[in-house]
Legacy VTK file of the C-alpha trace (Angstrom):
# vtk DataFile Version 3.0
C-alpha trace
ASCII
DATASET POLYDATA
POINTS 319 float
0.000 0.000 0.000
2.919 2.207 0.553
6.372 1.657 -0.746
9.682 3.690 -0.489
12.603 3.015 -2.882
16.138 4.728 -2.454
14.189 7.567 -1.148
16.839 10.472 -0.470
15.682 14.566 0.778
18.381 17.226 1.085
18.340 20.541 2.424
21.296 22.369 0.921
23.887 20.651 2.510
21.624 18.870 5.194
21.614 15.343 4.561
17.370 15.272 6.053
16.746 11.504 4.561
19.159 9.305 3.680
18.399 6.761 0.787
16.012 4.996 2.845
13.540 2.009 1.873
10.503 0.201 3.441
6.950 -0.669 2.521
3.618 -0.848 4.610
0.895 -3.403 3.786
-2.644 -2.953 3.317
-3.934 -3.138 6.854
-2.965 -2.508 10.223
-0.719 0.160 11.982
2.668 0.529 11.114
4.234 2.879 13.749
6.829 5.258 12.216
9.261 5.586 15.499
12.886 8.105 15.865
13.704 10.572 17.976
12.825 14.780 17.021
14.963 15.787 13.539
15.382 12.182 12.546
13.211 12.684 8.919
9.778 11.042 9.959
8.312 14.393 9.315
9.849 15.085 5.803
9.471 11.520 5.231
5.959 11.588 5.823
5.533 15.470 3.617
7.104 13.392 0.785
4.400 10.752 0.746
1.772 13.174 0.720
2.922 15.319 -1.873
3.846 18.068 0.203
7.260 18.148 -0.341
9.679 16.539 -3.420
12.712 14.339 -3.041
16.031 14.782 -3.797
16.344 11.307 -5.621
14.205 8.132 -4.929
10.708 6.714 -5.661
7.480 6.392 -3.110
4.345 5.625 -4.191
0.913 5.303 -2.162
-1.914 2.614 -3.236
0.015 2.381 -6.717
0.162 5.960 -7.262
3.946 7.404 -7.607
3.650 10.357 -5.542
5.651 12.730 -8.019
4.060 11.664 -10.943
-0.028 11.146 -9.645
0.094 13.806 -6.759
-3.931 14.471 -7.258
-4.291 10.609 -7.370
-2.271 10.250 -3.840
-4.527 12.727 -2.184
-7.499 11.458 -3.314
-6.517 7.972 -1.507
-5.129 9.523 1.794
-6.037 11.086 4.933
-3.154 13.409 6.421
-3.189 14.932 9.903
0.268 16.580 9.930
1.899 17.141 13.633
0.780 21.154 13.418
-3.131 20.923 12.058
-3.681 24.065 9.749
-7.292 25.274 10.418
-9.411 28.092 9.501
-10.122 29.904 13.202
-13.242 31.892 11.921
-14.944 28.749 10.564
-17.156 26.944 12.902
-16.239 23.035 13.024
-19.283 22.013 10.960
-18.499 24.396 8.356
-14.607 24.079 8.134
-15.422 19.911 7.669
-17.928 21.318 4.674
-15.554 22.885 3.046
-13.079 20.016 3.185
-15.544 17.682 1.910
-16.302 19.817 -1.169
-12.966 19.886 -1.838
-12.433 16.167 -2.258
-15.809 16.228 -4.417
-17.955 14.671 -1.729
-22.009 15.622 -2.342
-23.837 17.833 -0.140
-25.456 14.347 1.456
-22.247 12.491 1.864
-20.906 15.299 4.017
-23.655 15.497 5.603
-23.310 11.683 6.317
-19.549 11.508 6.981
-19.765 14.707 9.356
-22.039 12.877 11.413
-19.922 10.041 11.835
-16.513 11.540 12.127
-18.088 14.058 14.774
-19.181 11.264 17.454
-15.789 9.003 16.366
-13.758 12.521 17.258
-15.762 13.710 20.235
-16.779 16.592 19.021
-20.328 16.802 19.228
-20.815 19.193 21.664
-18.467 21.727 19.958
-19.370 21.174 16.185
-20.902 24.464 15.606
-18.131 26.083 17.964
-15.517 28.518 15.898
-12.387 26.477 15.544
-10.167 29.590 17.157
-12.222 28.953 20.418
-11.186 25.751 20.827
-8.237 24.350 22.878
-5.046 22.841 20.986
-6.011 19.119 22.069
-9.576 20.072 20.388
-8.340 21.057 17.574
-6.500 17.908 16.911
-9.263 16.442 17.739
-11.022 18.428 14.040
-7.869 17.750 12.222
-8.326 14.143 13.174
-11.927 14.212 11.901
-10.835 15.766 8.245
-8.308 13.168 7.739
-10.867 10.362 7.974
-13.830 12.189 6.523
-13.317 10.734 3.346
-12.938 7.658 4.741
-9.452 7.349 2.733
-7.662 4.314 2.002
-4.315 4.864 3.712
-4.094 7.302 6.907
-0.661 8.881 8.089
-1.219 10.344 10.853
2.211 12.907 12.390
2.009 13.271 15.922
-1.421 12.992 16.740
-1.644 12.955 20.497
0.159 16.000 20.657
-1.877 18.425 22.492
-4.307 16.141 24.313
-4.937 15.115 28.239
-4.166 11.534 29.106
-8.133 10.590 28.550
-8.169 12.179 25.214
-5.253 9.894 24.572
-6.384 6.771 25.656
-9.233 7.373 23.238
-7.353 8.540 20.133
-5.073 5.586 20.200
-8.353 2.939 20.616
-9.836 4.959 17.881
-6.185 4.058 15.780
-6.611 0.694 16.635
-10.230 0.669 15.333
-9.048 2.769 12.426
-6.335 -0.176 11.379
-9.189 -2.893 11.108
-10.397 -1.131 8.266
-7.533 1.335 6.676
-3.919 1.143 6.195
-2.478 3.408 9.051
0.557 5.061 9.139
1.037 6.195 13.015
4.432 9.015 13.192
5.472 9.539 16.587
8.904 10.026 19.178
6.624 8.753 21.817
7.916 4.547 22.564
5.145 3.620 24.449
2.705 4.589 21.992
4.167 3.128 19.033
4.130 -0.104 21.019
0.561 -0.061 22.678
-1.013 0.831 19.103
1.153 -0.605 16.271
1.556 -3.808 14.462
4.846 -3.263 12.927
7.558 -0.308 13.469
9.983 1.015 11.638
12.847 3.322 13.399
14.489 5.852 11.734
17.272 7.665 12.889
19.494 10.348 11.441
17.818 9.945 8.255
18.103 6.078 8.692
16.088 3.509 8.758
17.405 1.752 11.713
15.632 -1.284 12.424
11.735 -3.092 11.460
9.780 -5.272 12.454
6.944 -5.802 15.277
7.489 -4.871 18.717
7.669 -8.461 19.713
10.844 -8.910 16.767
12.089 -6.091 18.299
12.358 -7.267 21.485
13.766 -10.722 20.369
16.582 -8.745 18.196
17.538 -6.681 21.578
17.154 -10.069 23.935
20.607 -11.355 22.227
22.159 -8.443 24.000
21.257 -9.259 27.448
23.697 -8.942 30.153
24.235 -10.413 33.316
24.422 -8.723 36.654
26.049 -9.936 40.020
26.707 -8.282 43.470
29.657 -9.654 45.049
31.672 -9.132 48.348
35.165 -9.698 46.575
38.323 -8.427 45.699
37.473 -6.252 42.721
40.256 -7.047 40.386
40.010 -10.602 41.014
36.479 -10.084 40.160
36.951 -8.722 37.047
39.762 -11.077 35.881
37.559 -14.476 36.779
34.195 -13.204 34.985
36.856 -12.284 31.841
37.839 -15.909 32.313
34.777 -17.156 31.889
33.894 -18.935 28.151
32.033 -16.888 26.176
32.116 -13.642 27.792
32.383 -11.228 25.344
33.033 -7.661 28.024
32.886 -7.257 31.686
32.551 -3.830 33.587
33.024 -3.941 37.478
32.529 -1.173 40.061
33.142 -1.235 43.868
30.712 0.249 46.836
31.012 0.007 50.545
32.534 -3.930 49.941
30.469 -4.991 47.451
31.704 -5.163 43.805
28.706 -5.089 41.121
30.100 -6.809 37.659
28.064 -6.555 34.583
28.998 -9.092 32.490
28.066 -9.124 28.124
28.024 -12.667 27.139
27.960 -13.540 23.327
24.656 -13.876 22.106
22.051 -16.522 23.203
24.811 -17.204 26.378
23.911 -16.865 29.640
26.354 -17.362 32.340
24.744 -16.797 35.597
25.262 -21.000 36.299
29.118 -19.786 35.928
29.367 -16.863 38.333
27.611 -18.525 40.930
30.107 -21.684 40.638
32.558 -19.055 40.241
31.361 -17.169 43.445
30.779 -21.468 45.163
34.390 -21.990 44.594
35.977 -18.675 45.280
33.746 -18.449 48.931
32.648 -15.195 47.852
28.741 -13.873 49.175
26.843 -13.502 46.411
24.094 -10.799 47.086
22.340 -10.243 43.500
22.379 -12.306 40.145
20.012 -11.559 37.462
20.071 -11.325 33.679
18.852 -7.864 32.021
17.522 -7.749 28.966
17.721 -4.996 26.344
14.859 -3.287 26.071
13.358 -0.567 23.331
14.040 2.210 25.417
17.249 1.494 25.721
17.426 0.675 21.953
15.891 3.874 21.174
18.229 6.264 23.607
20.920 4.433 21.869
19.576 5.866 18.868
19.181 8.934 19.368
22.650 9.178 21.142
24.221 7.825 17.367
21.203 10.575 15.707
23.027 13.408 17.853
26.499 12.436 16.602
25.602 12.400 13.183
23.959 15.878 13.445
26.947 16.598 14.825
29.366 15.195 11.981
27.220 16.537 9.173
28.577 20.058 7.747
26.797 22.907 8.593
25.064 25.470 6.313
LINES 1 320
319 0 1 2 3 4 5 6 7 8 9 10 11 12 13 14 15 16 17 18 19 20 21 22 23 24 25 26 27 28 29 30 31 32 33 34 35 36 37 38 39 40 41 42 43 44 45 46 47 48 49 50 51 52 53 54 55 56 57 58 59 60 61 62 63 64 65 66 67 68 69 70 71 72 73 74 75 76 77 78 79 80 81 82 83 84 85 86 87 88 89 90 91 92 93 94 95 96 97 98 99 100 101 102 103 104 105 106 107 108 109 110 111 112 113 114 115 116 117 118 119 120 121 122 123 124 125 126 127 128 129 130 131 132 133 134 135 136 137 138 139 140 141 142 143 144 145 146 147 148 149 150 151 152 153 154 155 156 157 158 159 160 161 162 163 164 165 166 167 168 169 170 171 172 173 174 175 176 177 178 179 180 181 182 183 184 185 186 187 188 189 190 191 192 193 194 195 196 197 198 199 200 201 202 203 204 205 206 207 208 209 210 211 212 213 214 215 216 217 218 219 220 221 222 223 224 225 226 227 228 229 230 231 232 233 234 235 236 237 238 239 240 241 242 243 244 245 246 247 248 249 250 251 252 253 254 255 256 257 258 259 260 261 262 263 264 265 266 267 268 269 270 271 272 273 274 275 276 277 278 279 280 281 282 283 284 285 286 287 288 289 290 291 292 293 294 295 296 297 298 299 300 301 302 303 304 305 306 307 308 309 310 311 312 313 314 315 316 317 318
């Protein structure tokens, strides 16, 4: 439903999106995950004809989006991270006007208003002008013209900015209901709601695509690069020179407080040596206070990521 080829956007000399390449089925949500400034913005401009690339191909429901722009837009819904609006128009008659503009009849507005009104919670404010309405209720109208249409594919930048935590909950169930039946393509910094609400994510960072897959092939990916962790009351160099000792340890960092010495220990991948440190700690007749193994987890994957985004920035030459 959407595919990117070799996609590449430059600024001047501001490398924004680096020759990246995915695709998104027809169905579901596909979360769209990287830190601020990684290119998930100009990314997502590209694909709705906002904005041209550099070099590269993209294409939306079979439609190239350089070549069938007015075809694109006919087949998506976009609610962009700042929602333009009209502040003068009242609700009813700003979603009107968008409606006429995508060629709907007077009845099917009247029709899809209805429904997009009570999906977006915003009956009691429909005939309201749009400049007296919070930010988080305005989202809430730039929510309802993106699905007005009732549009094949939905990319949807940020949209929880804005809103209390109730509001929230309820725009991401409404996403979730919104995948069942259209191809969604969810943009967002925030981790925990890429992985309550999507399918699949991609993670782009730097301009990169940096990883894919579903949360739970995430997850597996990072699991190889669990570590263990042991408390010890122990000499700390002989510490660290047994757990280096021990097959398949790959790096060891040890660090000493008030007689105990805490080693983190990275094991290759798929090994896990906590049966060796405590034999180690059995045969040495050393207390052994803590032993666990720690998993990787997205968060940590994704500071990592934006730690490598920041040095990149930083590398890249300036304007």
């Amino acid at each position: 439903m959407i595919r990117v080829t070799n996609l590449t956007k430059r600024y001047g000399p501001v490398l924004a999106v680096d020759n990246i390449s995915f695709h998104v089925e027809r169905g579901g949500v596909v979360g769209f995950l990287g830190p601020n400034g990684a290119g998930k913005s100009t990314t997502i401009r590209i694909l709705t004809c906002y904005l041209p690339a550099t070099q590269g191909s993209a294409s939306v429901a079979g439609f190239d989006v350089f070549r069938d722009s007015l075809e694109v837009r006919r087949r998506i819904g976009y609610l962009p991270e700042s929602t333009p609006l009209y502040p003068e128009m009242r609700v009813r008659e700003y979603l009107h006007f968008r409606g006429k503009l995508r060629g709907m009849t007077y009845d099917e507005r009247v029709g899809a208003i209805r429904k997009v009104v009570d999906r977006c919670w915003l009956g009691e404010f429909v005939d309201r002008p749009i400049g007296h309405l919070s930010k988080g209720m305005r989202q809430r109208v730039g929510l309802a013209d993106a699905i007005m249409h009732d549009p094949e594919v939905l990319i949807l930048d940020e949209p929880t900015i804005g809103l209390d935590p109730a509001q929230i909950r309820e725009t991401r169930n409404l996403i979730r209901e919104l995948g069942e039946r259209h191809t969604v393509l969810l943009s967002s910094h925030i981790l925990s709601e890429v992985e309550q609400v999507c399918s699949r994510t991609i993670i782009i960072a730097a301009g990169r695509i940096v990883a894919s897959g579903s949360p739970q092939e995430l997850r597996d990916q990072l699991a190889a690069k669990a570590r263990v962790v042991a408390e010890l009351k122990a000499p700390t160099q002989d510490v660290e020179r047994e757990a280096k000792a021990i097959p398949g340890v790959q790096h060891v960092d040890v660090a000493a407080s008030n007689g105990w010495v805490r080693v983190s220990i990275q094991p290759q991948p798929d090994r896990d040596v906590r049966e060796d440190v405590y034999r180690l700690s059995k045969a040495k007749d050393w207390t052994l206070r803590e032993l666990k193994r720690e998993g990787a987890s997205l968060e940590d994957f994704f500071v990592q990521v934006t730690a490598r985004q920041s040095e990149a920035r930083a590398a890249q030459p300036q304007a």
